[in-house]
C-alpha positions as CSV (number, residue, x, y, z in Angstrom):
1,X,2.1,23.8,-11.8
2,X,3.6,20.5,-13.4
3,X,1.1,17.3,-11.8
4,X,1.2,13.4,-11.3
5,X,-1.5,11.4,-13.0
6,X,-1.3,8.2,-10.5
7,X,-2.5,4.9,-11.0
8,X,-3.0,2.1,-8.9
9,X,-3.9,-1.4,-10.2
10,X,-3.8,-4.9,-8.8
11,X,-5.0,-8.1,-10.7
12,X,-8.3,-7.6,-10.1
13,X,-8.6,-3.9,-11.6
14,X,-7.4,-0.5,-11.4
15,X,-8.4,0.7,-7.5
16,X,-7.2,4.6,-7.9
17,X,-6.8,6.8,-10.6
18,X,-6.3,10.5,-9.9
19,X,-3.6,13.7,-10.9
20,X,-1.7,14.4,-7.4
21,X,0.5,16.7,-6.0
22,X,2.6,14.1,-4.5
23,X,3.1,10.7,-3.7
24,X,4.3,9.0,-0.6
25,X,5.1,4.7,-0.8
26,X,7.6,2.9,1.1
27,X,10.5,1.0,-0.4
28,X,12.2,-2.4,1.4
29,X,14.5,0.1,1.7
30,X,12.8,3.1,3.3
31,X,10.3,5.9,2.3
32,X,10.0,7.8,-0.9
33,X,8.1,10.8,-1.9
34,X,7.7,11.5,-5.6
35,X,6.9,14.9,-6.9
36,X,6.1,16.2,-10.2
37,X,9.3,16.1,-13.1
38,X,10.8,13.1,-10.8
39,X,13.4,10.9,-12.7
40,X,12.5,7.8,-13.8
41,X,12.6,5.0,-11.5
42,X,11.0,1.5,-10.5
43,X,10.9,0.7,-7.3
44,X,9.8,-2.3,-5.4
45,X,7.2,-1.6,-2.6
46,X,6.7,-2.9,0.9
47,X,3.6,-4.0,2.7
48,X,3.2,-0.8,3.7
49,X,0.7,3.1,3.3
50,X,0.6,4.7,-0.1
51,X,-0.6,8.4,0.2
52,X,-1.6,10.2,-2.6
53,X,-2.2,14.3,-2.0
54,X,-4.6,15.3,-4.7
55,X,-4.6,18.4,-6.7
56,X,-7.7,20.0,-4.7
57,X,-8.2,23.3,-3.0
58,X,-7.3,21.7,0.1
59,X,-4.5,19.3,-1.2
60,X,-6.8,16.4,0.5
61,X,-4.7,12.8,0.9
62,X,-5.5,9.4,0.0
63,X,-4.7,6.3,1.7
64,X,-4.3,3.2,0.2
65,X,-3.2,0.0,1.4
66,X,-0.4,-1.8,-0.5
67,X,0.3,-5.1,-0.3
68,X,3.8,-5.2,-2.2
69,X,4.4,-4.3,-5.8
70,X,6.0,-2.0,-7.8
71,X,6.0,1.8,-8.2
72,X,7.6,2.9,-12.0
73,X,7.6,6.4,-12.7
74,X,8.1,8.2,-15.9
75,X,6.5,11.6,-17.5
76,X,4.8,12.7,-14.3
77,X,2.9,9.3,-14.6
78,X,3.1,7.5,-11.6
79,X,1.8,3.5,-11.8
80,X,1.4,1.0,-9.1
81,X,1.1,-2.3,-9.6
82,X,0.7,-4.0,-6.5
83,X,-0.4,-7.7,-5.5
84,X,-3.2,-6.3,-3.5
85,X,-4.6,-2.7,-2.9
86,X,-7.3,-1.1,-0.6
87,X,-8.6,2.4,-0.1
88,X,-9.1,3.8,3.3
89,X,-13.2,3.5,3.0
90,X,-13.0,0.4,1.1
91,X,-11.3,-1.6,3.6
92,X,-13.8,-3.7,5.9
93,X,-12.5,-2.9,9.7
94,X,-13.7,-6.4,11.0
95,X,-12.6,-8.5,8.0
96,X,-9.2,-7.3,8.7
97,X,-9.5,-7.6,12.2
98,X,-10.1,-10.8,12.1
99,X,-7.4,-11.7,9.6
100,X,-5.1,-10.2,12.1
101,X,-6.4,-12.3,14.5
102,X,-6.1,-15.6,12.6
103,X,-2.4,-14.5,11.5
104,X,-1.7,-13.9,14.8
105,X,-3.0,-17.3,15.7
106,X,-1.1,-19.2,12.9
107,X,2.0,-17.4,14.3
108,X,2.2,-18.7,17.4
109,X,1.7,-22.2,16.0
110,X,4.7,-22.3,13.3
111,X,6.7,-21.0,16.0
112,X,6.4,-24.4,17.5
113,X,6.9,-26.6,14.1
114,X,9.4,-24.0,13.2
115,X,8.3,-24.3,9.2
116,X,10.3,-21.1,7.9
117,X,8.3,-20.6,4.9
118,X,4.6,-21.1,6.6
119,X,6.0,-18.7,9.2
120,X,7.3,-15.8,6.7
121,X,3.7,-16.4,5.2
122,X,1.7,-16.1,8.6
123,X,4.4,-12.9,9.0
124,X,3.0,-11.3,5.7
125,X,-0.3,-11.9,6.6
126,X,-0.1,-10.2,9.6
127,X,1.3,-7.5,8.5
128,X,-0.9,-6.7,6.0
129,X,-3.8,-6.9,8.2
130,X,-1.9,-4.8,10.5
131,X,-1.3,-2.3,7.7
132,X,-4.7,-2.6,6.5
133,X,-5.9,-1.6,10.1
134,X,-3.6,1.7,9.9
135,X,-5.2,2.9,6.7
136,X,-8.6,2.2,8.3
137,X,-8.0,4.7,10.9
138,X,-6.9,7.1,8.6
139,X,-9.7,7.8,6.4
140,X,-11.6,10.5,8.7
């Protein structure tokens, strides 16, 4: 059986390294799986899940939060290079918690200023704390 070796790495370090089965990401454009012998691509990704399925007995997953990036594929090597990246049981529930909080917060303030670009900020934000959140609950 043909395998993925995937990385993920942000600027401060490679955050996963492991051969999968598969991989799941999300695209501005939708969702994309990538299996072994895939053609070559680069894609931008979304604030969004990545989720690896290993090669075990079990085929166990891998969550990882993306903050945006880029996916290239080529050779059944899959690398991710993404602004900011999280495992499941790295992420700190309360840290992101309260970034959601304060997101939230500075949301409802721009609204009244109406500054586009501290709002599509504030909307990042929010959504990766949001995403960050997601992958949380996934890791049992």
């Amino acid at each position: 059986m043909a395998e993925l070796h995937v990385s993920v790495i942000t600027p401060d370090g490679t955050v996963f390294e492991h051969r999968a089965k598969a991989v799941d990401a999300r695209t501005p454009d939708g969702g994309i799986t990538i299996l072994a012998n895939h053609t070559p691509i680069i894609v931008p990704l979304a604030i969004s899940e990545l989720v690896v399925t290993r090669l075990t007995e079990g085929y166990d997953k891998n969550y990882i939060a993306v903050g945006g990036g880029i996916m290239e594929v080529r050779d059944n090597q899959v690398n991710i290079i993404a602004n900011t990246a999280e495992r499941s049981r790295d992420i700190d529930l309360d840290r992101a918690e309260v970034a959601k909080r304060e997101a939230e917060d500075a949301l409802a303030e721009i609204r009244e200023t109406q500054n586009t670009k501290e709002f599509q900020r504030a909307r990042a934000s929010l959504a990766k704390a949001i995403n960050r959140i997601g992958v949380y609950n996934k890791k049992y």
